[in-house]
C-alpha positions as CSV (number, residue, x, y, z in Angstrom):
1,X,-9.9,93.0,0.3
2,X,-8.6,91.4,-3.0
3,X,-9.5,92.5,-6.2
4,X,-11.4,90.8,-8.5
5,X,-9.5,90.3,-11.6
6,X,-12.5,88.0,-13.3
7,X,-14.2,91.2,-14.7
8,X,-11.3,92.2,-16.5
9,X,-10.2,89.1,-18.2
10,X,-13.8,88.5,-19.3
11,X,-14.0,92.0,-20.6
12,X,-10.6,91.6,-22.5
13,X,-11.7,88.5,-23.4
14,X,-15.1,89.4,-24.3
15,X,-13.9,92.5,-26.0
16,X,-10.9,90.4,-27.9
17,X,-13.4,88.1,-29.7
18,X,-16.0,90.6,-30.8
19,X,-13.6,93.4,-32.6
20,X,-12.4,89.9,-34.4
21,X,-15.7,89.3,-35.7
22,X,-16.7,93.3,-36.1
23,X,-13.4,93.9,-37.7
24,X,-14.2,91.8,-40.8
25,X,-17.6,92.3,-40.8
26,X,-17.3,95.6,-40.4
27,X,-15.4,95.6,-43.5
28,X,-17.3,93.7,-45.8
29,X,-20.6,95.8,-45.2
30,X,-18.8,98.9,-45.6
31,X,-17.2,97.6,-48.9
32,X,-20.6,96.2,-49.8
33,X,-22.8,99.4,-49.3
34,X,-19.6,101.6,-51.3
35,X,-19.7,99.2,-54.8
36,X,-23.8,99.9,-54.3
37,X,-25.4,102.4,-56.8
38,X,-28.6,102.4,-55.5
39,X,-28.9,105.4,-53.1
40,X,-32.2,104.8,-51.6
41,X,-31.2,101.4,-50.8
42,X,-28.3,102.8,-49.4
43,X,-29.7,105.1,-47.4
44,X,-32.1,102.5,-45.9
45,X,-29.3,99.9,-45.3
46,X,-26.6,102.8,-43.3
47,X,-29.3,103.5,-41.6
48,X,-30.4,100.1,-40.4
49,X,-26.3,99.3,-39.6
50,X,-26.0,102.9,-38.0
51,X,-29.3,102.2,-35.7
52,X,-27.1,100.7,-32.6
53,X,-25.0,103.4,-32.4
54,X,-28.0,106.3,-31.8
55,X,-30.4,104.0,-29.7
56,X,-30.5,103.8,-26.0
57,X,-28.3,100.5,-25.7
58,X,-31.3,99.0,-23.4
59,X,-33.2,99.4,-26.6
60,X,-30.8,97.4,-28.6
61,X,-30.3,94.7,-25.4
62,X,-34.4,94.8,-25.7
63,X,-34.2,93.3,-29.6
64,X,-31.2,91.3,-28.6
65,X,-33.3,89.6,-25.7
66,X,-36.5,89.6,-28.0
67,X,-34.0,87.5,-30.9
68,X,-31.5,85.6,-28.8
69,X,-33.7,84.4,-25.6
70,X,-35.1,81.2,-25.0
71,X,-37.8,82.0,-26.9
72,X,-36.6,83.3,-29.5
73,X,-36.4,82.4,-32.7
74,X,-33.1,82.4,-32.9
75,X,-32.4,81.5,-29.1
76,X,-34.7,78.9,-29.5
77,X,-33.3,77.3,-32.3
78,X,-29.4,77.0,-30.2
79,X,-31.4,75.1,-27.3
80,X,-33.1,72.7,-29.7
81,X,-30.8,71.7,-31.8
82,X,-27.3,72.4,-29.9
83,X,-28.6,72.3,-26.1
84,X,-26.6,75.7,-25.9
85,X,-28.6,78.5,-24.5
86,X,-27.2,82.0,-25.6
87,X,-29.3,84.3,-22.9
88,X,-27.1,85.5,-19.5
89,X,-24.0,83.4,-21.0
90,X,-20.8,84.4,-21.9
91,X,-21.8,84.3,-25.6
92,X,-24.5,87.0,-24.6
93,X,-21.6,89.2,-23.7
94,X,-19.6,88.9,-26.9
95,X,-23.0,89.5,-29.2
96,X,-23.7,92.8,-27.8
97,X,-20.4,93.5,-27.9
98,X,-20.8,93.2,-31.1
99,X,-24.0,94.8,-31.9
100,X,-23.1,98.1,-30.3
101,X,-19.3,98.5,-32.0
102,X,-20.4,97.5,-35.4
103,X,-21.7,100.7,-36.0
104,X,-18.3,102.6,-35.2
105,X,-16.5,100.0,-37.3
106,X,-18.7,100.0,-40.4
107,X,-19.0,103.9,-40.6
108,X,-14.8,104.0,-40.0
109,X,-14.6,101.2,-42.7
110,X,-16.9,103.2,-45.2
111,X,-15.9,106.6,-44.3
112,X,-12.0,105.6,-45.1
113,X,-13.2,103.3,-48.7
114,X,-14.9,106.8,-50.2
115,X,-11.9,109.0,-49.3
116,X,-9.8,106.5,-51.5
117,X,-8.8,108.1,-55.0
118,X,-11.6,106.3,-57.4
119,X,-9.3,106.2,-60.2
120,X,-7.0,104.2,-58.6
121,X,-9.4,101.4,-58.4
122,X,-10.3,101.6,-62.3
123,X,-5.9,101.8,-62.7
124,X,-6.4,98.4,-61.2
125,X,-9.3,96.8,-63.6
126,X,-7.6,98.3,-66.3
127,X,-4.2,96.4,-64.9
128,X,-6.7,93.1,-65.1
129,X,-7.4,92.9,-61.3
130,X,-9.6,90.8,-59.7
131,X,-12.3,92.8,-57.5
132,X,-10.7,90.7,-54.8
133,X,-6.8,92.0,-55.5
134,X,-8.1,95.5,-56.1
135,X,-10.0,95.9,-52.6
136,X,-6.9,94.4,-50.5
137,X,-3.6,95.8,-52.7
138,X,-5.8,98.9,-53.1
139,X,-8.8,99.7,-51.5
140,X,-8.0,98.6,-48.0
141,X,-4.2,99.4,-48.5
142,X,-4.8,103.2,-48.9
143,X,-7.6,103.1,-46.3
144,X,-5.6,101.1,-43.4
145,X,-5.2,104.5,-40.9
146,X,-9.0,104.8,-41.0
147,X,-9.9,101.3,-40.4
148,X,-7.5,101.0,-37.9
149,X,-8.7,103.5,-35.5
150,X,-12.4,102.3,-36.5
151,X,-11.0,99.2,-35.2
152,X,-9.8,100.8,-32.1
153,X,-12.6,102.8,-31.6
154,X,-14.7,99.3,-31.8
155,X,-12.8,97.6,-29.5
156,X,-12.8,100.6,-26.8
157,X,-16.6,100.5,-27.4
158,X,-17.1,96.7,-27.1
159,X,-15.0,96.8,-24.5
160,X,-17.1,99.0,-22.5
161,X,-20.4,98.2,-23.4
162,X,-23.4,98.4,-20.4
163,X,-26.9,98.3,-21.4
164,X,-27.1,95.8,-23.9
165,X,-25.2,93.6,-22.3
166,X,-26.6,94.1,-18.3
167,X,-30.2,93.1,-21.0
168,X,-28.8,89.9,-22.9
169,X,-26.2,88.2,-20.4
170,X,-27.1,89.9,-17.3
171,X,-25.0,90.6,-14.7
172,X,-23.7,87.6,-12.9
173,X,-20.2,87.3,-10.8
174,X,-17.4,85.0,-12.9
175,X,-19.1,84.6,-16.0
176,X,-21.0,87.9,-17.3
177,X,-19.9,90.0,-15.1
178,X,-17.7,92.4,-17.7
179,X,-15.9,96.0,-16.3
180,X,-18.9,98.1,-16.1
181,X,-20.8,95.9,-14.7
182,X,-18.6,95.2,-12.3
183,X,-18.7,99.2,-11.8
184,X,-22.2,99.0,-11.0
185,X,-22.0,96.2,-8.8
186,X,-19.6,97.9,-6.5
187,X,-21.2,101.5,-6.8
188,X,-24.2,99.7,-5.8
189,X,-23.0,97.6,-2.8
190,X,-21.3,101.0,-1.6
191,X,-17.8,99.3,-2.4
192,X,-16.7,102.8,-3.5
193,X,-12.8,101.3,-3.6
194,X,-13.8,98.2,-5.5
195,X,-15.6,100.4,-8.0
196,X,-12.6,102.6,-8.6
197,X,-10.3,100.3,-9.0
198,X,-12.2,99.5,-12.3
199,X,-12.9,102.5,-13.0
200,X,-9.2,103.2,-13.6
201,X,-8.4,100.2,-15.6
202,X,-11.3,101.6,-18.2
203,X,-9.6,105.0,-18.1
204,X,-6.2,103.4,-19.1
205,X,-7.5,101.0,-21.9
206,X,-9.5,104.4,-23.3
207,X,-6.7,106.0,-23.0
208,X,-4.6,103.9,-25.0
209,X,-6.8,103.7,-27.6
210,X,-7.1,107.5,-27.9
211,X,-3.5,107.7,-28.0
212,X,-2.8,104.8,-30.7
213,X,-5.6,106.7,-32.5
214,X,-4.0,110.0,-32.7
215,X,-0.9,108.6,-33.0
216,X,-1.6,107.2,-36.3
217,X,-3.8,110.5,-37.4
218,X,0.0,112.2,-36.8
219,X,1.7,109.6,-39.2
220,X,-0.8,110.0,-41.9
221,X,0.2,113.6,-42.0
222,X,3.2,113.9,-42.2
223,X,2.8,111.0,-44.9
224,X,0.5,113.4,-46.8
225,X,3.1,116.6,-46.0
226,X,6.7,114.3,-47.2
């Protein structure tokens, strides 16, 4: 029988579109919540952004579906006023994407900001940078390694995300129907072939990740050794 090949373009594609949008949003949080003095604010807020990453992901699809159905408020307001209904579409796939990578990108982001050299920063105000020049010539410069494999990570995670999404864009052949849940599918029709098939593509793309990852971990050594 012929493979499938629609859950792994809408997985790529899915995946493609949401570490875009995590990437930068990722970013600006995590620049955000650094420059913030307040540490009880602080506190609250990482753990608000880090809450996707330790809930059950049907817990997150739950809010998702409570926020983005038809009714509601948010869901809603698409159908009224753009006749575009987020639920079981293809968008549904890319926001809990999304939701459940932020978390990896954000704490990457933020992790790899703070290990950055503080006086470098005031070297750069004292130069007459703007906050702007400072956080990409400086800030984000010296922390590229870690955001990139926070990126990576992201991306592995969006790419294979379950729960949330089998909650907010269900599970339907062609247009939802990403690489796990096409793993499920075929598990659960006893199409034990089918379902490996998949299975190995998700090991390969992990894999690659992994190795990009420590790759570039290997590189910033022997940076930091030379």
């Amino acid at each position: 029988m012929a493979v499938d090949w629609s859950p792994i373009f809408i997985s790529m594609k899915t995946a493609s579109v949401s570490i875009f949008i995590t990437f930068f949003l990722g970013l600006i949080v995590a620049w955000g919540l650094v420059k913030l003095k307040n540490n009880s604010i602080k506190i609250v807020l990482d753990g608000i952004f880090t809450l996707p990453l330790v809930l059950p992901p049907t817990v997150v699809g739950f809010f998702l579906l409570w926020i983005f159905g038809i009714r509601g408020p948010i869901g809603n307001f698409f159908i009224d006023f753009f006749a575009v209904k987020i639920v079981f579409s293809w968008y549904a796939t890319v926001i809990a994407a999304v939701v459940m990578s932020f978390p990896l990108m954000y704490r990457s982001a933020r992790a790899a900001f703070e290990q950055v050299d503080s006086n470098l920063l005031d070297a750069g105000r004292t130069l007459g940078m703007s906050e702007w020049k400072i956080f990409w010539k400086i800030l984000f410069a010296n922390a590229l390694p870690g955001i990139i494999s926070g990126g990576i990570l992201a991306y592995a995670r969006g790419l294979g995300e379950f729960g949330a999404t089998a909650m907010l864009a269900g599970n339907i052949a062609g247009q939802t129907r990403t690489l796990p849940m096409a793993v499920y599918s075929e598990v659960a029709a006893g199409n034990m072939g089918e379902a490996f098939n998949y299975v190995i593509v998700i090991i390969i793309i992990a894999f690659i990740a992994i190795f990009i990852m420590d790759y570039i971990s290997i590189r910033k050594e022997k940076q930091w050794k030379n």
